[in-house]
C-alpha positions in Angstrom: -85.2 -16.5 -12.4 -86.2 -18.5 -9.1 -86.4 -15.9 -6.0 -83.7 -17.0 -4.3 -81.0 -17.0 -7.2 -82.6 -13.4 -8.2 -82.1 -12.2 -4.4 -78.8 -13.7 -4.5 -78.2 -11.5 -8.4 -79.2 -8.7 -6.8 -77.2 -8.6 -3.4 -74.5 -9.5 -5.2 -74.7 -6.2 -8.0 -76.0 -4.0 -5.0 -72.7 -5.1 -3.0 -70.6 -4.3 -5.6 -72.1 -0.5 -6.3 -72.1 0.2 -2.8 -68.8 -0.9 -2.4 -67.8 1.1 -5.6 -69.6 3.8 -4.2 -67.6 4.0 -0.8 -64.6 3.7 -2.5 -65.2 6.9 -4.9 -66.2 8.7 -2.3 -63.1 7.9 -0.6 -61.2 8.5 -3.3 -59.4 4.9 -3.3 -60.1 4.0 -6.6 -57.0 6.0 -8.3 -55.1 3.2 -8.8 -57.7 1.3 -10.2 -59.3 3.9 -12.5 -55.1 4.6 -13.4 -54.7 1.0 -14.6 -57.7 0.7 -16.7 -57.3 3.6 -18.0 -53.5 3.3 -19.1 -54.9 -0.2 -20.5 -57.7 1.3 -22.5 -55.3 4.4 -23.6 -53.0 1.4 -24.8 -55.0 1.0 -27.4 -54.8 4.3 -29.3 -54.8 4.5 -33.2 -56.9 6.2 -35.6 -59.3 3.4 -36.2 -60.5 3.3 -32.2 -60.4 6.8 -32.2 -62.8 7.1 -35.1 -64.7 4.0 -33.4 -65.3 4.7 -30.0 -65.8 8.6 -30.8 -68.8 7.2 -33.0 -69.9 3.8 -30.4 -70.4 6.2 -27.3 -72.7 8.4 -29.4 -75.4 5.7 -28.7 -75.2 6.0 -25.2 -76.2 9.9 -25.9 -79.8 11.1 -24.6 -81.2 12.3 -28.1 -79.8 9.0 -29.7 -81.4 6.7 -27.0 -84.5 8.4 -27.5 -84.9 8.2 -30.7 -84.1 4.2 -30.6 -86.6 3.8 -27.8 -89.3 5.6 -29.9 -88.7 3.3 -33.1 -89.0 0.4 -31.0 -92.0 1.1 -29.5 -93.4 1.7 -32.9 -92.0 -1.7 -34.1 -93.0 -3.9 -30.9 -96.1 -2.3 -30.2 -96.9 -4.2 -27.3 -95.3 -4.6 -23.8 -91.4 -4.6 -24.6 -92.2 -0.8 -26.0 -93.8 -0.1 -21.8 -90.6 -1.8 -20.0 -87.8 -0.1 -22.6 -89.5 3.3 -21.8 -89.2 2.7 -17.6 -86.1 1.3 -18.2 -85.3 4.6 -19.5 -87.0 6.9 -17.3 -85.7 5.0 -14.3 -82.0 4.9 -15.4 -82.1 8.4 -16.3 -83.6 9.9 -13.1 -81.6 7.4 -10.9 -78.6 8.8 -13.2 -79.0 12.3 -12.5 -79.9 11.7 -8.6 -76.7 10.0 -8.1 -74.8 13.0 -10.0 -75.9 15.7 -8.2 -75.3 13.5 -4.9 -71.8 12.7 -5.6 -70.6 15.5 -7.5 -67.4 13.5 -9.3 -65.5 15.7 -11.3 -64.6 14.0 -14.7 -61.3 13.1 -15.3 -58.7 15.6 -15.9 -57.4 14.2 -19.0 -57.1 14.2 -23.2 -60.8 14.4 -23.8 -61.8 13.3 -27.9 -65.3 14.9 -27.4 -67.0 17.5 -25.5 -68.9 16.4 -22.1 -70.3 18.8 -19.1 -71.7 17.4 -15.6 -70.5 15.6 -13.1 -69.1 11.5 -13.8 -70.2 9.2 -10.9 -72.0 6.9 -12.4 -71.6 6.8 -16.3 -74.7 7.7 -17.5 -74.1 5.9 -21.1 -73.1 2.7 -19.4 -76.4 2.7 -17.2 -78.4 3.6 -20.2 -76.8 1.1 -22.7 -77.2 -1.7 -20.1 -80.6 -0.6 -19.9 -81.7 -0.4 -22.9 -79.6 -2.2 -24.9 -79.2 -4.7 -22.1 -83.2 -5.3 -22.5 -82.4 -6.0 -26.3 -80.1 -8.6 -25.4 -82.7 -10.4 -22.9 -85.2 -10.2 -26.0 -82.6 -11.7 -28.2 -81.8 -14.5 -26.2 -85.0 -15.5 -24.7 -87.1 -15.2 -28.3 -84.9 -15.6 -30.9 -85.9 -19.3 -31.7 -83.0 -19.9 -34.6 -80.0 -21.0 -32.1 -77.4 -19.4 -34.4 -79.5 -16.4 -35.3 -79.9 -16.3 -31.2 -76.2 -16.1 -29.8 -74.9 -14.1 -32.8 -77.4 -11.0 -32.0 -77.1 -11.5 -28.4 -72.8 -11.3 -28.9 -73.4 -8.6 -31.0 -75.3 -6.8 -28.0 -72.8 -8.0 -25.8 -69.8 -6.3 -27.5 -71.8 -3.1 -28.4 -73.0 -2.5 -24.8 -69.5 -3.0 -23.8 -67.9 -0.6 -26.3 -70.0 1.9 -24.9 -68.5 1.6 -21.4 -65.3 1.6 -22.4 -65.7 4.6 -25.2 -66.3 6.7 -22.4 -62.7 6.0 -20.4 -61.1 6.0 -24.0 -62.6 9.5 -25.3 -61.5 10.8 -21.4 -64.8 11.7 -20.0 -65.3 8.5 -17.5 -62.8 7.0 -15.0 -63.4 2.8 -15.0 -64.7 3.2 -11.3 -67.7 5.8 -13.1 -68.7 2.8 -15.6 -68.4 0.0 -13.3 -70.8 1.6 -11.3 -73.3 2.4 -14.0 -72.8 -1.2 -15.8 -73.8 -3.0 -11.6 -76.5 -0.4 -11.1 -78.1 -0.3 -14.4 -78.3 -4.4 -14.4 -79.7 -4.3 -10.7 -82.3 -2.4 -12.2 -82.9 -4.4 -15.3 -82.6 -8.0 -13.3 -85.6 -6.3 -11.4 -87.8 -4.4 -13.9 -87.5 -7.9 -16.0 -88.6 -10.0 -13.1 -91.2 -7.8 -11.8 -92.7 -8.0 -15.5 -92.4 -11.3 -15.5 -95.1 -11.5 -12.7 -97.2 -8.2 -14.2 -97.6 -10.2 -17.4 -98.0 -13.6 -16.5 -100.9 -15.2 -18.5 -102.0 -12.4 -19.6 
């Protein structure tokens, strides 16, 4: 990505959070995280119960881990280095924020168990991390151009489900994931691009 358009990326996703941000911390987000919320509730049955009870375990610390682990056992070169600061920084700016903010979770029916506080969502920052690196891999090495877009929809949806698993099963309001999905792909725009230039011709 040319410096300007990648300034431009990253204003823009740094904007939004900070906008986001204010707007938790002023509480004005109600209606919004109401109307998503109502939508995503819409969609109640025993299939996306079973689903999205099952899709947000991936976004879970032990999970993630244990993905990152058998990756960098499979790539074995620098992909298995940028998934695991990916990680570590997502994580750590994760908890920061947390214990900054100190959003309650939503006081709502709840499918699974969850502790802590909810500003940002912690599985949408780690799933756009993580899985969000996948995705770049997928599309940028994948030579076969049907092999190429199928994986990197497949990403796409499952990184996705993930944010929105969390507003369904009750632990996240939208405002919580919105934040986590802008802040997490700030951070993976610019861990990308700064390996871009740590690699090059090596």
């Amino acid at each position: 990505m040319k410096n300007k358009k990648l300034y431009i990326v990253l204003f823009i996703l740094g904007l939004i959070f900070i906008t986001n941000t204010i707007l938790v911390l002023s509480g004005l987000t109600t209606g919004f995280d109401n109307a998503i919320y109502n939508l995503v509730r819409s969609l109640e049955c025993e299939f996306f119960d079973k689903y999205f009870v099952f899709i947000t375990k991936f976004g879970n610390v032990s999970v993630v881990i244990g993905i990152v682990s058998l990756l960098i056992l499979l790539f074995r070169n620098r992909n298995g280095i940028i998934l695991t600061i990916l990680g570590v920084i997502s994580a750590v700016t994760n908890k920061t924020l947390k214990h900054i903010i100190q959003r309650s979770r939503p006081d709502v029916l709840r499918l699974i168990k969850q502790g802590g506080y909810s500003y940002p969502s912690g599985h949408s920052m780690i799933s756009v991390a993580i899985y969000g690196y996948l995705l770049y891999l997928a599309f940028t090495k994948i030579k076969n151009r049907i092999l190429k877009w199928l994986c990197s929809i497949i990403l796409f949806i499952f990184i996705l489900s993930i944010g929105v698993s969390r507003i369904y099963v009750g632990v996240h309001y939208a405002s919580d994931v919105l934040g986590g999905f802008t802040l997490a792909l700030f951070e993976l725009i610019l861990i990308i691009n700064l390996a871009k230039k740590r690699f090059r011709g090596n």
